[in-house]
N, CA, C and O of each residue as an XYZ file, in Angstrom:
728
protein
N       0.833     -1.188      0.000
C       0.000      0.000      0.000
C       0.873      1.244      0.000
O       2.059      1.255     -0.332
N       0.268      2.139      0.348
C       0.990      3.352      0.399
C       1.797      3.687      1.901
O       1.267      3.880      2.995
N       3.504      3.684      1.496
C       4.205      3.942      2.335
C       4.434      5.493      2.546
O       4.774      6.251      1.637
N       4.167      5.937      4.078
C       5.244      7.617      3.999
C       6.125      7.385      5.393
O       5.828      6.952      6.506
N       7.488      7.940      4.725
C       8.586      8.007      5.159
C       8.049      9.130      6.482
O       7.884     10.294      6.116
N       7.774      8.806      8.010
C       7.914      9.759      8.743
C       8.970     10.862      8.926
O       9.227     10.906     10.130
N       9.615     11.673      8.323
C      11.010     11.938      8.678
C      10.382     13.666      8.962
O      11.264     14.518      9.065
N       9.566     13.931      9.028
C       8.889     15.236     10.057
C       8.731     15.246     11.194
O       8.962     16.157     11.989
N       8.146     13.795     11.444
C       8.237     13.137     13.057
C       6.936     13.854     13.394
O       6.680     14.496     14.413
N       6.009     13.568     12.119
C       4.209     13.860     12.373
C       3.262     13.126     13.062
O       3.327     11.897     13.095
N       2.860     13.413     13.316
C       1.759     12.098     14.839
C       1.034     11.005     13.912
O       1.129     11.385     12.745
N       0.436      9.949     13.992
C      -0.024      8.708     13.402
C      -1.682      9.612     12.941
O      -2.209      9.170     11.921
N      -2.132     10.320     13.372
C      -3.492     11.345     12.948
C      -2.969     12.036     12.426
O      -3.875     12.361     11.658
N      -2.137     12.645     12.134
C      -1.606     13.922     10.989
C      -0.952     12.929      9.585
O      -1.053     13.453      8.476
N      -0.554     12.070      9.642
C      -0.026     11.042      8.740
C      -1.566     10.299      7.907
O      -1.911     10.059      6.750
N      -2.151     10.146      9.279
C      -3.897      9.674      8.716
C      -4.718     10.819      7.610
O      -4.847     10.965      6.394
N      -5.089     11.389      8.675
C      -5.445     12.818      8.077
C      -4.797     13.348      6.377
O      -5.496     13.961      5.570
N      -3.599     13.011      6.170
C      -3.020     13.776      5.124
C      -3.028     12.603      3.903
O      -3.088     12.867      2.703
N      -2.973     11.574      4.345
C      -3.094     10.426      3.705
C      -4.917     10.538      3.183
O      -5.222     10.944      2.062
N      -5.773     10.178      4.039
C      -6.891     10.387      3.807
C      -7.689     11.384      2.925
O      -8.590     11.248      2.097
N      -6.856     12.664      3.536
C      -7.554     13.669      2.348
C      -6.798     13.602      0.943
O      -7.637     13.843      0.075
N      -5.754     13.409      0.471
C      -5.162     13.189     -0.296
C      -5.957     12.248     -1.384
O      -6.088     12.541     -2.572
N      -6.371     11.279     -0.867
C      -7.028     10.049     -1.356
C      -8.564     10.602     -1.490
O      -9.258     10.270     -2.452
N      -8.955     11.305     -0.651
C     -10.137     11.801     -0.926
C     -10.105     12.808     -2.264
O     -10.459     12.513     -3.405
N      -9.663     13.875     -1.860
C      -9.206     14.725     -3.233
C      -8.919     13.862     -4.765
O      -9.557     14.037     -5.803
N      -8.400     13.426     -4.670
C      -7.512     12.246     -5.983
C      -8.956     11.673     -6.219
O      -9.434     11.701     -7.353
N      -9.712     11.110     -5.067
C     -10.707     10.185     -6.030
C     -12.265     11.235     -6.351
O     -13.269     10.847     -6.949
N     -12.053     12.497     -5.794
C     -13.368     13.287     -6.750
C     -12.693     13.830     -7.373
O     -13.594     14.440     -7.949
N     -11.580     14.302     -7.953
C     -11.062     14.476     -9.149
C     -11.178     13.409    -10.231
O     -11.809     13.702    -11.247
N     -10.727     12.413    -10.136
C     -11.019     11.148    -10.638
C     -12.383     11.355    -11.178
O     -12.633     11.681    -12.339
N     -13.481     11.079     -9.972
C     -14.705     10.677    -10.429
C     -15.153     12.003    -11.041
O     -15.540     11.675    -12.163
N     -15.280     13.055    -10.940
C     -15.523     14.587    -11.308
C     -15.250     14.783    -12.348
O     -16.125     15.198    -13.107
N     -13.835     14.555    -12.849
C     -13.901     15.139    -14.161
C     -12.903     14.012    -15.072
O     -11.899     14.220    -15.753
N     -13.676     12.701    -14.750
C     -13.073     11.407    -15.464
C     -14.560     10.635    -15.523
O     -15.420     10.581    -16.402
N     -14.481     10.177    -14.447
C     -15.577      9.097    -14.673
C     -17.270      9.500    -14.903
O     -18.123      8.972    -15.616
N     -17.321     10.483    -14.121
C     -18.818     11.279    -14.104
C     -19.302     11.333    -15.318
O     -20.360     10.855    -15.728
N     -17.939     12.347    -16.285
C     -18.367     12.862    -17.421
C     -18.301     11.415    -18.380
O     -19.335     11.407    -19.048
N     -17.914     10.849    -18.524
C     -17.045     10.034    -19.421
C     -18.858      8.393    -19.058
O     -19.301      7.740    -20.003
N     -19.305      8.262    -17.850
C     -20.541      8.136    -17.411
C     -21.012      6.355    -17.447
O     -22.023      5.793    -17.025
N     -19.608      5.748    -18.246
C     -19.997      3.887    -18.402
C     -19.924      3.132    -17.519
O     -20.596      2.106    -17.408
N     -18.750      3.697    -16.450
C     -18.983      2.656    -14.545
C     -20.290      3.244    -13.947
O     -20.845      2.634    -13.032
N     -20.796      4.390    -14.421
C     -21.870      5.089    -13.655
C     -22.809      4.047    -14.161
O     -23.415      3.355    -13.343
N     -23.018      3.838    -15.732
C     -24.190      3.398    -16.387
C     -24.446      1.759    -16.055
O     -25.441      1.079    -15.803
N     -22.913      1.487    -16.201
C     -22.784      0.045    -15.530
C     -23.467     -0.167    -14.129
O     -24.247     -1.052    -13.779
N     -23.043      0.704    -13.555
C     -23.472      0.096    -11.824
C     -25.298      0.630    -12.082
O     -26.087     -0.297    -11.899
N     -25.825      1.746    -12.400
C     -27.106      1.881    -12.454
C     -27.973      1.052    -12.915
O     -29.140      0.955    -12.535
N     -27.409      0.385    -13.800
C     -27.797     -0.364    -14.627
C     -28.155     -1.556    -14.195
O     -29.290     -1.912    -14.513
N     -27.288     -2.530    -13.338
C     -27.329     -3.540    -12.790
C     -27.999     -3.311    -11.557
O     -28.735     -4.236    -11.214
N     -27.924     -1.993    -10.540
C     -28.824     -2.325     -9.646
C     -29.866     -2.213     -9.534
O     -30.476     -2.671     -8.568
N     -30.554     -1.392    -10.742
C     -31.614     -1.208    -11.163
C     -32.512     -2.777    -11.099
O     -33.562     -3.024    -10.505
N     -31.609     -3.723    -11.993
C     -32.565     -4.959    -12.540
C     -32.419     -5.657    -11.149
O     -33.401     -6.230    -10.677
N     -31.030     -5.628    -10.360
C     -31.254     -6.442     -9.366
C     -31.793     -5.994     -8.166
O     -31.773     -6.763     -7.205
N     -32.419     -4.541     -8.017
C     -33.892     -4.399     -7.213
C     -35.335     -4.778     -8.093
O     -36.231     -5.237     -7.384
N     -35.613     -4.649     -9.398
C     -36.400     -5.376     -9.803
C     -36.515     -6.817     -9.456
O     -37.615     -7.273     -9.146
N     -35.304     -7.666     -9.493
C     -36.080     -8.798     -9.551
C     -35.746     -9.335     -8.254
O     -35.827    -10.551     -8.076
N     -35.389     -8.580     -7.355
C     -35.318     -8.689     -5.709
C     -37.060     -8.212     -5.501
O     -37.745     -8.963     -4.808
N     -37.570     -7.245     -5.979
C     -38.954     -7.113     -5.615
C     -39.367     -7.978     -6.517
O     -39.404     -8.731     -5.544
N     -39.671     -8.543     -7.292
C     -40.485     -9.666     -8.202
C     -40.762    -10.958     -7.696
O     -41.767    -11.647     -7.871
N     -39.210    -11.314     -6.712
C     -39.483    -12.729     -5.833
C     -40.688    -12.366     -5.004
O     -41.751    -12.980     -5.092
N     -40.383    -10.820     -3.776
C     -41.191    -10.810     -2.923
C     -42.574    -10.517     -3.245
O     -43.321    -10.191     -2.323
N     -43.153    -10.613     -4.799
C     -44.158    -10.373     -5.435
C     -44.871     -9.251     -5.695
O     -46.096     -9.162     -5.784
N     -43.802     -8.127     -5.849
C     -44.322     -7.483     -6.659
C     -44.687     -6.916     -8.227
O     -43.622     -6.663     -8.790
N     -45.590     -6.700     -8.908
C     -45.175     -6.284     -9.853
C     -44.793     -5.384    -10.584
O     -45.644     -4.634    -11.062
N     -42.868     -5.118    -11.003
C     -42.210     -4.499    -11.037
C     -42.086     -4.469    -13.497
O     -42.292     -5.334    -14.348
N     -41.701     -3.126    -13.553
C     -41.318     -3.220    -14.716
C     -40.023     -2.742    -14.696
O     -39.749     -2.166    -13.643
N     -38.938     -2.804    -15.695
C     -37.752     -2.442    -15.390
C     -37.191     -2.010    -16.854
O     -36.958     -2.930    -17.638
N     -36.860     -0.102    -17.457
C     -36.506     -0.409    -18.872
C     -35.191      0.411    -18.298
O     -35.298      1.354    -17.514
N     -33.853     -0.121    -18.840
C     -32.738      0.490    -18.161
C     -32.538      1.202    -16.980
O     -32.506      0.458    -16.001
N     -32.413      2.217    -16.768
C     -32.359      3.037    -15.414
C     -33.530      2.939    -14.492
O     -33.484      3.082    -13.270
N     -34.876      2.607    -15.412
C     -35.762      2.845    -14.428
C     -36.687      1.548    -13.923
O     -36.993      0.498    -14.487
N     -36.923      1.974    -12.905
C     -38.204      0.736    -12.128
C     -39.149      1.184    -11.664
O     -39.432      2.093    -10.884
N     -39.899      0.056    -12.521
C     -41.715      0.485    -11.762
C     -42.380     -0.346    -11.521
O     -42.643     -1.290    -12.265
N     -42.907     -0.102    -10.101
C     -43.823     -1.077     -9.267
C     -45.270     -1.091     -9.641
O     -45.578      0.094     -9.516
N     -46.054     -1.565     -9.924
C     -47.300     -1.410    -10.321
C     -47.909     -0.668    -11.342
O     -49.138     -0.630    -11.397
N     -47.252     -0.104    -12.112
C     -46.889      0.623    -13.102
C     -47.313      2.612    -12.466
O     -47.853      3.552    -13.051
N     -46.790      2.481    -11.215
C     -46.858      3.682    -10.884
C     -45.287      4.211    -11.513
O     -44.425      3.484    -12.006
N     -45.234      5.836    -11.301
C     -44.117      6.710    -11.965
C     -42.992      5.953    -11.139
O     -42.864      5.636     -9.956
N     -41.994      5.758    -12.662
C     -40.953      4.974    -12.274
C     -39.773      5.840    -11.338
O     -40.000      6.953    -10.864
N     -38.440      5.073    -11.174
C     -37.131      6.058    -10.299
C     -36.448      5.279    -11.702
O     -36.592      4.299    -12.433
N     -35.690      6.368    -11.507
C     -34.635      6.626    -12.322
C     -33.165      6.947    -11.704
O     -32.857      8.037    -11.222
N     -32.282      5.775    -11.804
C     -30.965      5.987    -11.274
C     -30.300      6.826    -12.340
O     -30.025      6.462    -13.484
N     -30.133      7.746    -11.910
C     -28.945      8.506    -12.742
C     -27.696      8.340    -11.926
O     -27.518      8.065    -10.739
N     -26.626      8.672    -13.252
C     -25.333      8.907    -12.997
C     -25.482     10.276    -11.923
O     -26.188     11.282    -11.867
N     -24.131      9.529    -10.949
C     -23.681     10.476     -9.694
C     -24.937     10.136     -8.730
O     -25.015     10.678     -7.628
N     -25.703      9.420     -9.083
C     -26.933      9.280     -8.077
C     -26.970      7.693     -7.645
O     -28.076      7.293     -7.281
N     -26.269      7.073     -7.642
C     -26.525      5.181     -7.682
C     -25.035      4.651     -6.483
O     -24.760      3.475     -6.246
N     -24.327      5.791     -5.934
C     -23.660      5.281     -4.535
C     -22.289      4.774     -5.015
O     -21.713      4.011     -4.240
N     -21.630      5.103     -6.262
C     -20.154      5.098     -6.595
C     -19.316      6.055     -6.508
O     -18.144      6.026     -6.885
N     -20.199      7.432     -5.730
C     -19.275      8.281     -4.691
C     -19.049      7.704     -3.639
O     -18.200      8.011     -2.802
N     -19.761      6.871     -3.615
C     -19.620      6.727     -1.555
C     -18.677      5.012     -1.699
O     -17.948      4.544     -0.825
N     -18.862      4.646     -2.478
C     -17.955      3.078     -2.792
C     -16.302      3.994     -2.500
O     -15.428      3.526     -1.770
N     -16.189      5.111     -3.118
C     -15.121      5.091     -3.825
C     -14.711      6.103     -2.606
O     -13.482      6.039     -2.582
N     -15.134      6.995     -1.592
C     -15.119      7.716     -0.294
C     -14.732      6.434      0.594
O     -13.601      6.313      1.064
N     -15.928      5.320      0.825
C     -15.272      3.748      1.294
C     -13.989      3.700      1.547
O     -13.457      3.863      2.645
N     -13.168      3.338     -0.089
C     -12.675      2.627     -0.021
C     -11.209      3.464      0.439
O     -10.174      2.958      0.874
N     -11.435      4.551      0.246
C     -10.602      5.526      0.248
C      -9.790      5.639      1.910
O      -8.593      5.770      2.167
N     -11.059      5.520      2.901
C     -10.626      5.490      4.369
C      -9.783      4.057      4.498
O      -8.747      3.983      5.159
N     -10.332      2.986      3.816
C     -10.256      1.715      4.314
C      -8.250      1.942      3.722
O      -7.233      1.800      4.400
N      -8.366      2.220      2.654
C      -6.562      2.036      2.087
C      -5.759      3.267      2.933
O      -4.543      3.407      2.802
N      -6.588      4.169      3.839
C      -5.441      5.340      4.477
C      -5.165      5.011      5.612
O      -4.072      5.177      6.155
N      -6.806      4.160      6.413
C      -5.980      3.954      7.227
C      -4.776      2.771      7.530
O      -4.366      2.019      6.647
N      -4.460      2.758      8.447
C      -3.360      1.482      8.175
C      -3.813     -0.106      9.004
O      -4.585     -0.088      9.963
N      -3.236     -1.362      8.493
C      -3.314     -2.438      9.130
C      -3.387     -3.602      7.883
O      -3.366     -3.275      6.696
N      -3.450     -4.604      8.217
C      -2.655     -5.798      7.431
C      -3.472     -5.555      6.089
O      -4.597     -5.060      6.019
N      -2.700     -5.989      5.062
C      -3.237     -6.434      3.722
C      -4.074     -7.165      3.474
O      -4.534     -7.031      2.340
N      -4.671     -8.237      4.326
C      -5.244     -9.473      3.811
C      -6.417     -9.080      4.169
O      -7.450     -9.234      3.518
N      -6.227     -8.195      5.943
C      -7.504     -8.035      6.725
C      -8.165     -6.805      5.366
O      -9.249     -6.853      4.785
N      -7.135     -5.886      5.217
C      -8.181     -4.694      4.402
C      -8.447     -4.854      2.829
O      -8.894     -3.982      2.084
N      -8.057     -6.216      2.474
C      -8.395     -6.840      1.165
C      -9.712     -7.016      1.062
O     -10.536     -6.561      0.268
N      -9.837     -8.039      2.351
C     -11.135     -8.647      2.512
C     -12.429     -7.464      2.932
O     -13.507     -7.620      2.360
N     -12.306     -6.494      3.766
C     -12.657     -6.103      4.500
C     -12.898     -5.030      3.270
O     -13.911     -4.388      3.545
N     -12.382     -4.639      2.120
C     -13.079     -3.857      0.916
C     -13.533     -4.423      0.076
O     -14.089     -3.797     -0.826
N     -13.471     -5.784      0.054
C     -14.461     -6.915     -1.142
C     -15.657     -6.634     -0.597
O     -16.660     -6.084     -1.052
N     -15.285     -7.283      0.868
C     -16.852     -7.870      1.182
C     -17.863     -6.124      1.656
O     -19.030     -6.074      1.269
N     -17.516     -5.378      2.132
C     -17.525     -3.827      2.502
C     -18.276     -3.120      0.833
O     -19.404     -2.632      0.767
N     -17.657     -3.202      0.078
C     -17.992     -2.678     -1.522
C     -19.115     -3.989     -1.586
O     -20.251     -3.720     -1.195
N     -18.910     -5.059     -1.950
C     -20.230     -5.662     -1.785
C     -21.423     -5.691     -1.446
O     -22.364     -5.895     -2.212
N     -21.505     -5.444      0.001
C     -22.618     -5.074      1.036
C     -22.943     -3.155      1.093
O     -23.762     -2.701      1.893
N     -22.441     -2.576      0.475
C     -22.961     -1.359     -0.027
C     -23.896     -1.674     -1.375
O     -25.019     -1.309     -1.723
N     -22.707     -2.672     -2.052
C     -23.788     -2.724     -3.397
C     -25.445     -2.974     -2.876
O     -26.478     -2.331     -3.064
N     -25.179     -4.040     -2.247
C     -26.591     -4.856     -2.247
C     -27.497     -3.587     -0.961
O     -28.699     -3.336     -0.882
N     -26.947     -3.323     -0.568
C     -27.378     -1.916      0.433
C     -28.110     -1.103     -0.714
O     -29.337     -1.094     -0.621
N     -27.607     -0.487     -1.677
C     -27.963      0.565     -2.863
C     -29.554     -0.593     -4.122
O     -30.624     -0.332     -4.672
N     -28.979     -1.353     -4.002
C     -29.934     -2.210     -5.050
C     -31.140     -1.950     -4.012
O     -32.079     -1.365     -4.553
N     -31.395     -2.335     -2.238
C     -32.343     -2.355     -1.378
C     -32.583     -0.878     -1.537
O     -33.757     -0.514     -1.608
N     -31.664     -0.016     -1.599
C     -31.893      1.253     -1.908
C     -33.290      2.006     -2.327
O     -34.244      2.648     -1.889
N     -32.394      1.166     -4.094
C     -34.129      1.826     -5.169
C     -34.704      0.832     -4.730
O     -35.658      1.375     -4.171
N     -34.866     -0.544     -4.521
C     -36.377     -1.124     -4.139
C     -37.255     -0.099     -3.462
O     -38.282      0.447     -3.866
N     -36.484      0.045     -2.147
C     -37.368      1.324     -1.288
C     -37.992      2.382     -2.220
O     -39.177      2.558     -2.501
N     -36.680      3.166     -2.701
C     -37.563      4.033     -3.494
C     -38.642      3.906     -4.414
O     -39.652      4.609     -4.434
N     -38.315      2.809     -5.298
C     -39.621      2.732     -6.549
C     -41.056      2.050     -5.560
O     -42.222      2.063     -5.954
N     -40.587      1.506     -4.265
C     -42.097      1.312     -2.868
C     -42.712      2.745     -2.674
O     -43.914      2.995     -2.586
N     -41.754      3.571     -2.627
C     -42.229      4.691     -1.705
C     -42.842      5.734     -3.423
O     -43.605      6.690     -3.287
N     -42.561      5.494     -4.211
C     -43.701      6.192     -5.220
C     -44.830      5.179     -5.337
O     -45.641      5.587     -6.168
N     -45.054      4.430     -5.000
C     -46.665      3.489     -5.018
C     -47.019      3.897     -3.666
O     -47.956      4.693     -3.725
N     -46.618      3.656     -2.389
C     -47.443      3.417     -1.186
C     -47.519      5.471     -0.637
O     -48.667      5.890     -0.489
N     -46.650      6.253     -0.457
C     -45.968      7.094     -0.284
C     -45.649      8.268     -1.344
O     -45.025      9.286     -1.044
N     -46.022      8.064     -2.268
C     -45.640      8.957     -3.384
C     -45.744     10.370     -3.049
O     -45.006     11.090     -3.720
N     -46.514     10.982     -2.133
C     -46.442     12.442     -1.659
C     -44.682     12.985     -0.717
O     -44.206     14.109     -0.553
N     -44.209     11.734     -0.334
C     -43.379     11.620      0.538
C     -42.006     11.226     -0.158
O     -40.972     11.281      0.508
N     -41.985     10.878     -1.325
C     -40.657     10.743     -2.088
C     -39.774     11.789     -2.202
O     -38.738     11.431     -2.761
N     -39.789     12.670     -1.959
C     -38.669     13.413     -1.945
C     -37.841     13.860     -0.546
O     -36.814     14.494     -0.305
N     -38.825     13.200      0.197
C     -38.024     13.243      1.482
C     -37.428     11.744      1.610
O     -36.318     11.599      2.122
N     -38.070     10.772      1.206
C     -37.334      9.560      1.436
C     -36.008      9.550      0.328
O     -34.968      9.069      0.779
N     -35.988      9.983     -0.895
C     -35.263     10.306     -1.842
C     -34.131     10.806     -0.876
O     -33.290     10.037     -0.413
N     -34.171     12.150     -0.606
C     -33.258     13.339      0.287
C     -32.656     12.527      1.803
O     -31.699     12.940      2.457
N     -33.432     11.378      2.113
C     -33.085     11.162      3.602
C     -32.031      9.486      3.074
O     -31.026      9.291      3.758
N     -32.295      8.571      2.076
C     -32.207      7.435      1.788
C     -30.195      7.130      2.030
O     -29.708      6.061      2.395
N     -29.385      8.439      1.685
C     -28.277      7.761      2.152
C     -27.980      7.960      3.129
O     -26.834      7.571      3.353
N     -28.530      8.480      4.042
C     -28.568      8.853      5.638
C     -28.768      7.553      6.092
O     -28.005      6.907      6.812
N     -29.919      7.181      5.595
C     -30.778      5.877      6.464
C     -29.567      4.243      6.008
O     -29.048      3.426      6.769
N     -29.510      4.378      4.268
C     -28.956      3.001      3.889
C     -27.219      3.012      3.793
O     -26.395      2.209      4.233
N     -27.059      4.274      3.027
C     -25.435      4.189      3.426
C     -24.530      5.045      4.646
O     -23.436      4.562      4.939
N     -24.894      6.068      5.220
C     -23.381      6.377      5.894
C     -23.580      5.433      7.238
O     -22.601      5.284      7.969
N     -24.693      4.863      7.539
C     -24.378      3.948      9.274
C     -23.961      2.889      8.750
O     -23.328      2.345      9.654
N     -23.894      1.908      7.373
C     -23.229      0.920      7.277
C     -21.852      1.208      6.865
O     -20.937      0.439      7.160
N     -21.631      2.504      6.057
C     -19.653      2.846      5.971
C     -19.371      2.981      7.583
O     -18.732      2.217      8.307
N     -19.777      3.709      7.779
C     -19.738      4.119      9.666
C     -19.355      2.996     10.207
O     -18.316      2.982     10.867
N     -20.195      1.724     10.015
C     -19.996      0.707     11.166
C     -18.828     -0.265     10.213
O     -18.034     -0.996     10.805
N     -18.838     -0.197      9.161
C     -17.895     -0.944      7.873
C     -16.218     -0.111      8.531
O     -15.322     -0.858      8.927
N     -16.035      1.343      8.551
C     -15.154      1.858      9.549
C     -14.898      1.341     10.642
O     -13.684      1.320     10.439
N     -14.969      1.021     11.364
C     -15.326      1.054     12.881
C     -14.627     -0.211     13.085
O     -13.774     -0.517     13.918
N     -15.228     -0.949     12.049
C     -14.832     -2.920     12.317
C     -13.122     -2.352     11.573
O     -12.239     -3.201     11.690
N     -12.893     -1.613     11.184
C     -11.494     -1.390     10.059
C     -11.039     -1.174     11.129
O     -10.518     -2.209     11.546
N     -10.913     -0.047     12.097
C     -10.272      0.399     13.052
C     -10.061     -0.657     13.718
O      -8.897     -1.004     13.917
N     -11.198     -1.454     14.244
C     -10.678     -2.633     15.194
C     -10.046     -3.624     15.023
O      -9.323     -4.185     15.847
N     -10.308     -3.992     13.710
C      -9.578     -5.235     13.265
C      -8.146     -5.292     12.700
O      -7.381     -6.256     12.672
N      -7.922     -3.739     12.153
C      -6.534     -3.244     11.424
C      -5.651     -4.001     12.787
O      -4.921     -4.894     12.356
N      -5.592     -3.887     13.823
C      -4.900     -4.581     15.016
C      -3.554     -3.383     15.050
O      -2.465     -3.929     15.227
N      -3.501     -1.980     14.918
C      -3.008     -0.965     15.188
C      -3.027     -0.346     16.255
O      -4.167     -0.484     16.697
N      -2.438      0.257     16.931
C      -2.494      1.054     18.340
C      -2.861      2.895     17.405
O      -2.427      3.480     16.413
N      -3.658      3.105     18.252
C      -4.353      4.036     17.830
C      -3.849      5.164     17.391
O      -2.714      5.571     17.635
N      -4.897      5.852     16.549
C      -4.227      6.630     15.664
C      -3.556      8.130     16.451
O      -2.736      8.969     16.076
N      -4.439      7.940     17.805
C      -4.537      9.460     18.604
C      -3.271      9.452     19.577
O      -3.081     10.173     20.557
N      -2.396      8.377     19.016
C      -1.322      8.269     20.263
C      -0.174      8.328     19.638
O      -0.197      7.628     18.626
N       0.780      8.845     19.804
C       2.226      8.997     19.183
C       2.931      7.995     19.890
O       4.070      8.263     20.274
N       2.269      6.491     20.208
C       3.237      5.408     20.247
C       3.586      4.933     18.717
O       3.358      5.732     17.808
N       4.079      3.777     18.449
C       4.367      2.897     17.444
C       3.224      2.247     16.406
O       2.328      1.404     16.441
N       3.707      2.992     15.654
C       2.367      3.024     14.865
C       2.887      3.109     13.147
O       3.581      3.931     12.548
N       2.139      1.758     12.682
C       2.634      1.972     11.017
C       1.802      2.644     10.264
O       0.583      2.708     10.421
N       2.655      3.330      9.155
C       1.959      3.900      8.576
C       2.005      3.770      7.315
O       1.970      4.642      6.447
N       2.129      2.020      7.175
C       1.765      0.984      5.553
C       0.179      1.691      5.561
O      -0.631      1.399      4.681
């Protein structure tokens, strides 16, 4: 991963911190004025979670229609995943903490497979909700719209964090003991 040479003799949170934003910056540049515009990982991922909340609601019996971006439950007004709207800012914010902060390779291999995974399927439950909440709720979609990565993604990065911190098996970041900063 990414090595820095301490030779400032900066605290294990100022090494975090600079590492982190760094990686943050780099990847909305990236996505901003690379991938956003350019729009085929966007179309790709919309694309697929689109059909796989369709036919995640189709088992539980509803009836769903699905023409690219959009899904519709009962043939009420469909949702439409657009690009920058389908949670490959927040994959890519993820993954960003998980590689700054520090601790073994294997643990933060796994721990961004399965982490990027369980966001996916988090975002697919996503629009299910949403294309529910224009049939049952439809006066109320724009608050469930406005509230939905509050509710489905930042408490699972939050707690997806949290297990990183504990499991990295690092002495903490707030202490200027011995501390790597792989």
């Amino acid at each position: 991963m990414i090595h820095i040479k301490n030779k400032l003799n900066l605290s294990p949170l100022t090494i975090f911190l600079l590492k982190a934003g760094a990686i943050y910056a780099g990847w909305h540049l990236l996505y901003d004025n690379i991938l956003l515009p350019d729009g085929r990982l966007d179309t790709f991922l919309s694309l697929f979670c689109v059909r796989m909340a369709a036919d995640a609601l189709s088992v539980f019996g509803w009836e769903v229609e699905s023409s690219g971006r959009i899904l519709n439950v009962f043939s009420a007004r469909g949702v439409e995943i657009l690009n920058g709207c389908n949670g490959l800012d927040l994959l890519g914010i993820y993954t960003g903490f998980i590689i700054a902060y520090p601790g073994p390779i294997r643990e933060r291999l796994l721990l961004l497979a399965g982490g990027l995974l369980l966001l996916y399927f988090a975002n697919v439950f996503r629009i299910a909700v949403l294309a529910l909440s224009n049939v049952y709720y439809p006066d109320y979609w724009d608050k469930v719209h406005r509230a939905s990565s509050y509710v489905f993604f930042y408490p699972l990065i939050l707690g997806l964090w949290y297990i990183w911190t504990v499991i990295s098996d690092q002495k903490t970041i707030f202490s200027g003991g011995d501390f790597s900063s792989a």
